[in-house]
Backbone as a chain_set.jsonl record, in Angstrom:
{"seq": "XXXXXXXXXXXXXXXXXXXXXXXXXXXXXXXXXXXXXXXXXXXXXXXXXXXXXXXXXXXXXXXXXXXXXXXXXXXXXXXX", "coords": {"N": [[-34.694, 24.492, 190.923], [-35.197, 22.968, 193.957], [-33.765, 23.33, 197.436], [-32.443, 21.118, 199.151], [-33.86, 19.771, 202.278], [-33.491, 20.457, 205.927], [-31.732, 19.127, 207.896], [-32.876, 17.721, 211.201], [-30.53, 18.784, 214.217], [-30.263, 16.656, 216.224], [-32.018, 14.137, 216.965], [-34.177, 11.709, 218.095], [-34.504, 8.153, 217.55], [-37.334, 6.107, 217.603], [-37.808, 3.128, 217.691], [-36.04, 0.624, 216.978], [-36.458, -0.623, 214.416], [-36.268, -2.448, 210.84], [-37.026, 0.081, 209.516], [-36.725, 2.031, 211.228], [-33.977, 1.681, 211.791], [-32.886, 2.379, 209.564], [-33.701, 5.035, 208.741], [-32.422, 6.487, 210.81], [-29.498, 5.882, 210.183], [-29.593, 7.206, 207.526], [-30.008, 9.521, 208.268], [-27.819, 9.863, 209.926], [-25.902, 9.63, 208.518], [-26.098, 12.755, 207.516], [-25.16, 13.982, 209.33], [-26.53, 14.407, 211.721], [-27.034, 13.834, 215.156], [-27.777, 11.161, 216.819], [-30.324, 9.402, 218.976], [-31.18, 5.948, 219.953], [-34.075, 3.952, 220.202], [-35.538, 0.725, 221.907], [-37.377, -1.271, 221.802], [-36.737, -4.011, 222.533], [-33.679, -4.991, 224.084], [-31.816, -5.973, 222.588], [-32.223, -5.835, 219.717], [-32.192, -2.752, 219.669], [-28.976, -2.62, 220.381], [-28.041, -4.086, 218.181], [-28.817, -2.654, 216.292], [-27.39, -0.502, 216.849], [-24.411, -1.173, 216.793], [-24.331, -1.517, 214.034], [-23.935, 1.411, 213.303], [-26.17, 2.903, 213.674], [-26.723, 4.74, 215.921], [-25.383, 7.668, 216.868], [-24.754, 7.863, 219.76], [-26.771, 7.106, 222.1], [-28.107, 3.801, 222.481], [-31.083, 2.56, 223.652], [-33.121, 0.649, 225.471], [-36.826, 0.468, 225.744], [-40.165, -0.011, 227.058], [-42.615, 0.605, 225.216], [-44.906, 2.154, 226.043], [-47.155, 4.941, 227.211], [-46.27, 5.963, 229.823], [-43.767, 4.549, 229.808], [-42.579, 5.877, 226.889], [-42.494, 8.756, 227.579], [-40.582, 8.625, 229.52], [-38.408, 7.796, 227.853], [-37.95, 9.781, 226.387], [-37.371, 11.397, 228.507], [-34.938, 10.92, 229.272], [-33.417, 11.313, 226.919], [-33.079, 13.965, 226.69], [-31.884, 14.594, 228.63], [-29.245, 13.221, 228.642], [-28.739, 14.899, 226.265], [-28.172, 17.058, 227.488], [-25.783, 17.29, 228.576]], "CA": [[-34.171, 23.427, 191.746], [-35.463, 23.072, 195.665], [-33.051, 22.94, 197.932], [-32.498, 19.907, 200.222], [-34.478, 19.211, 203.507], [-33.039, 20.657, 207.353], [-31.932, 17.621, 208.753], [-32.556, 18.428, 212.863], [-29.162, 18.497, 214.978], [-30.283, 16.008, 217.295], [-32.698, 13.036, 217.019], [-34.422, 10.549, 218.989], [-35.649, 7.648, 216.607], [-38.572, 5.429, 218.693], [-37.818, 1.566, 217.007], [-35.016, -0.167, 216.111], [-36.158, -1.923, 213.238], [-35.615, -2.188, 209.893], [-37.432, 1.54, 209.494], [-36.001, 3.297, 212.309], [-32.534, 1.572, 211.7], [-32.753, 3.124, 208.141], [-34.041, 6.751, 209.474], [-30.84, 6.712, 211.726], [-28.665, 5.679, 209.315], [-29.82, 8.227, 206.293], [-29.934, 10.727, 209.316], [-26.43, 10.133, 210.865], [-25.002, 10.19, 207.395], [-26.255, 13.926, 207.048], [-24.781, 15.222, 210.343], [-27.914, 14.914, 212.656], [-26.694, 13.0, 216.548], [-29.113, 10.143, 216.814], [-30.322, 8.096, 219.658], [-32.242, 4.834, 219.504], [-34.96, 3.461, 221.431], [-36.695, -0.203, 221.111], [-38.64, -1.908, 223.723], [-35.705, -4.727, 222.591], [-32.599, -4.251, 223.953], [-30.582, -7.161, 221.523], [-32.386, -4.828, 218.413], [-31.195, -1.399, 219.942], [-27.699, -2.778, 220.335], [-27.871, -4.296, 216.82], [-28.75, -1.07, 215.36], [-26.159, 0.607, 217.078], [-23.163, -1.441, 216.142], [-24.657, -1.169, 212.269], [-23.761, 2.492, 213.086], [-27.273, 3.532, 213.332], [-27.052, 5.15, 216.625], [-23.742, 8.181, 217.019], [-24.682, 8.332, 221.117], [-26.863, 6.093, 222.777], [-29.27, 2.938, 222.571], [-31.53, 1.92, 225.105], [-34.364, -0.295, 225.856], [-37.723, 1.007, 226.505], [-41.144, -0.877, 226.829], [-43.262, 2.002, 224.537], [-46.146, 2.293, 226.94], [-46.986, 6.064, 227.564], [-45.055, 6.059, 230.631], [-41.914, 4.733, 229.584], [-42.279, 6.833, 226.041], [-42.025, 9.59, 228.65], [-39.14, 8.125, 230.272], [-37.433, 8.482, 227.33], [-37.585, 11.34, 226.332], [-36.488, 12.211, 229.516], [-33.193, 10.257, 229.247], [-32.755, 11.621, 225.612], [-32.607, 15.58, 226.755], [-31.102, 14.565, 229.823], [-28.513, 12.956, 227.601], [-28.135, 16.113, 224.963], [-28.156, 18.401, 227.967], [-24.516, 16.73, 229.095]], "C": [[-34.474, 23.747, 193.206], [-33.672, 22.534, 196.066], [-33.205, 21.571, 199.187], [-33.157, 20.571, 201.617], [-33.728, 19.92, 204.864], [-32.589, 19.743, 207.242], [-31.303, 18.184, 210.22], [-31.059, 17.859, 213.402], [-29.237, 17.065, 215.905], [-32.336, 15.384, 217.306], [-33.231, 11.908, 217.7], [-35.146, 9.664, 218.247], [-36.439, 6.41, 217.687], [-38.597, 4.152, 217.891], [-37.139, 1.359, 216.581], [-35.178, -0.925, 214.752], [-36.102, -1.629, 212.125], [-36.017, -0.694, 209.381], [-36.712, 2.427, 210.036], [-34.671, 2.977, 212.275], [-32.628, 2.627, 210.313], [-32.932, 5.125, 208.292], [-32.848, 6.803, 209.937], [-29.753, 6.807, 210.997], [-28.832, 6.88, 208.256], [-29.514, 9.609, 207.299], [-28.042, 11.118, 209.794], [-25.653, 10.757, 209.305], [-25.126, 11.907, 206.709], [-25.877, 14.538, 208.246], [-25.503, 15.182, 211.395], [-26.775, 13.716, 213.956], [-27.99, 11.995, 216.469], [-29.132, 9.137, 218.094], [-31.324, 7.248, 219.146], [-32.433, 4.715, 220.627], [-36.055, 2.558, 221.279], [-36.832, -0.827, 222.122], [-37.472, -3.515, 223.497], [-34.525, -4.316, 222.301], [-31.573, -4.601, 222.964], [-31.174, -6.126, 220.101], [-31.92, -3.757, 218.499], [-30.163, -2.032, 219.894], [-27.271, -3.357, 219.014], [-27.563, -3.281, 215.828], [-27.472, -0.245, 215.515], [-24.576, 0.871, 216.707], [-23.038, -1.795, 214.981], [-24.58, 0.035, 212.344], [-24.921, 3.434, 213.469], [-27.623, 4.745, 214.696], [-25.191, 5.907, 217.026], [-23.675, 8.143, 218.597], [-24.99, 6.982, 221.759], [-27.814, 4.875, 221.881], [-29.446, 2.562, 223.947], [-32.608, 1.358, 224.707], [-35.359, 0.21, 226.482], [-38.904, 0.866, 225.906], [-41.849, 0.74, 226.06], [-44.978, 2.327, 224.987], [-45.903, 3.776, 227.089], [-46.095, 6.458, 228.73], [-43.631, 6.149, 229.912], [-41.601, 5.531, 227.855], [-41.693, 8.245, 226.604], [-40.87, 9.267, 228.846], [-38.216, 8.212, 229.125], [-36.831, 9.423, 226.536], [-36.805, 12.179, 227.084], [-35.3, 11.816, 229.295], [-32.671, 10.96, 227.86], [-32.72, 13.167, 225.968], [-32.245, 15.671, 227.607], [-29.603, 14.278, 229.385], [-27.961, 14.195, 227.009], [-27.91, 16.889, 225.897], [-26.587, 18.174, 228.718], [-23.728, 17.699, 228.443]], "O": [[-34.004, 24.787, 193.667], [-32.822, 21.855, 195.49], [-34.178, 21.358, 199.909], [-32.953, 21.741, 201.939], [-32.607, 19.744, 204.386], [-33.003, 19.153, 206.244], [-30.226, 18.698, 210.521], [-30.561, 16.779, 213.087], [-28.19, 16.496, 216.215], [-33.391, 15.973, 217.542], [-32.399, 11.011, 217.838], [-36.328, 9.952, 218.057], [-35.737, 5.948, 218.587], [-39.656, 4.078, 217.267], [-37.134, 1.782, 215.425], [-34.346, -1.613, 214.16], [-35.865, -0.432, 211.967], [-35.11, -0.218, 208.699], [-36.161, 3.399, 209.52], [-33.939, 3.872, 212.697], [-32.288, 3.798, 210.482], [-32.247, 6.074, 207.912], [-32.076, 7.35, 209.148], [-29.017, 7.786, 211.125], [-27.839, 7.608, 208.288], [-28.82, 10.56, 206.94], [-27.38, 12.149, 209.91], [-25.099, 11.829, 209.061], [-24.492, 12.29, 205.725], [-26.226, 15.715, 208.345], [-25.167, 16.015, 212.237], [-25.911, 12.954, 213.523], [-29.082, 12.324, 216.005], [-28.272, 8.279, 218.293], [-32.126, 7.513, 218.251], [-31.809, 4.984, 221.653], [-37.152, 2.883, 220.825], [-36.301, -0.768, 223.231], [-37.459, -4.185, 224.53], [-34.074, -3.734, 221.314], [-30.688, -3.852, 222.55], [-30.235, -5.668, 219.449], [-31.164, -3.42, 217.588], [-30.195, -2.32, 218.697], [-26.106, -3.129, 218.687], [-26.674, -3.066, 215.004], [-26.79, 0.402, 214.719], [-23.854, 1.843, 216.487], [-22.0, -2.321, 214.58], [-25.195, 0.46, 211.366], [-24.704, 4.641, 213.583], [-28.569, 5.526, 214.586], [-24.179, 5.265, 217.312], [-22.537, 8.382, 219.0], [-24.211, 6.056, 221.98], [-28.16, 5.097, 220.72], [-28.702, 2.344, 224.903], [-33.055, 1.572, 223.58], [-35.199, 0.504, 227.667], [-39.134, 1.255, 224.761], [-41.483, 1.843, 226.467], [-45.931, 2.649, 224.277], [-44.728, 4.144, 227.122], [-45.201, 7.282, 228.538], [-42.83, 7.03, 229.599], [-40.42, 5.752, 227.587], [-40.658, 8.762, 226.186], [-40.025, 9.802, 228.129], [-37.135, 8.738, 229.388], [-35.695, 9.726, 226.172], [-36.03, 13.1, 226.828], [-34.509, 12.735, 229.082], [-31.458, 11.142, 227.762], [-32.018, 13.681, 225.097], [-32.034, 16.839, 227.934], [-28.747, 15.079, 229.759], [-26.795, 14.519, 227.236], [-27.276, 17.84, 225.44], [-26.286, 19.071, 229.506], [-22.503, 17.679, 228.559]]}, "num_chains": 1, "name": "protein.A"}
């Protein structure tokens, strides 16, 4: 018998939608912190109050820049 999977402490999933809500969700329910992050903010805030997100959601266009950008906000975030 294998044993089950890690699941990391702390998560940043990159799309609210029905994928990355589901990742979040299977994730939170094993313990992991999860933020969300979808270039729409009405889908991040959807996700979030379906549970899918234990910290934040935010809104962020997914252009290399602002992928950057949030990254930064998400270990700027965990580092609180």
């Amino acid at each position: 018998m294998t044993a089950a999977p890690a699941v990391p402490g702390r998560v940043l999933v990159a799309g609210a939608g029905l994928i990355g809500t589901s990742v979040a969700l299977a994730l939170r329910e094993r313990g992991a912190q999860v933020w969300l992050a979808d270039a729409d903010e009405a889908t991040a805030r959807l996700a979030a109050d379906l549970g899918a997100a234990g910290h934040e959601a935010f809104a962020a266009q997914f252009t290399a820049a602002r992928v950057t950008e949030s990254y930064r906000q998400f270990f700027a975030s965990v580092a609180r």
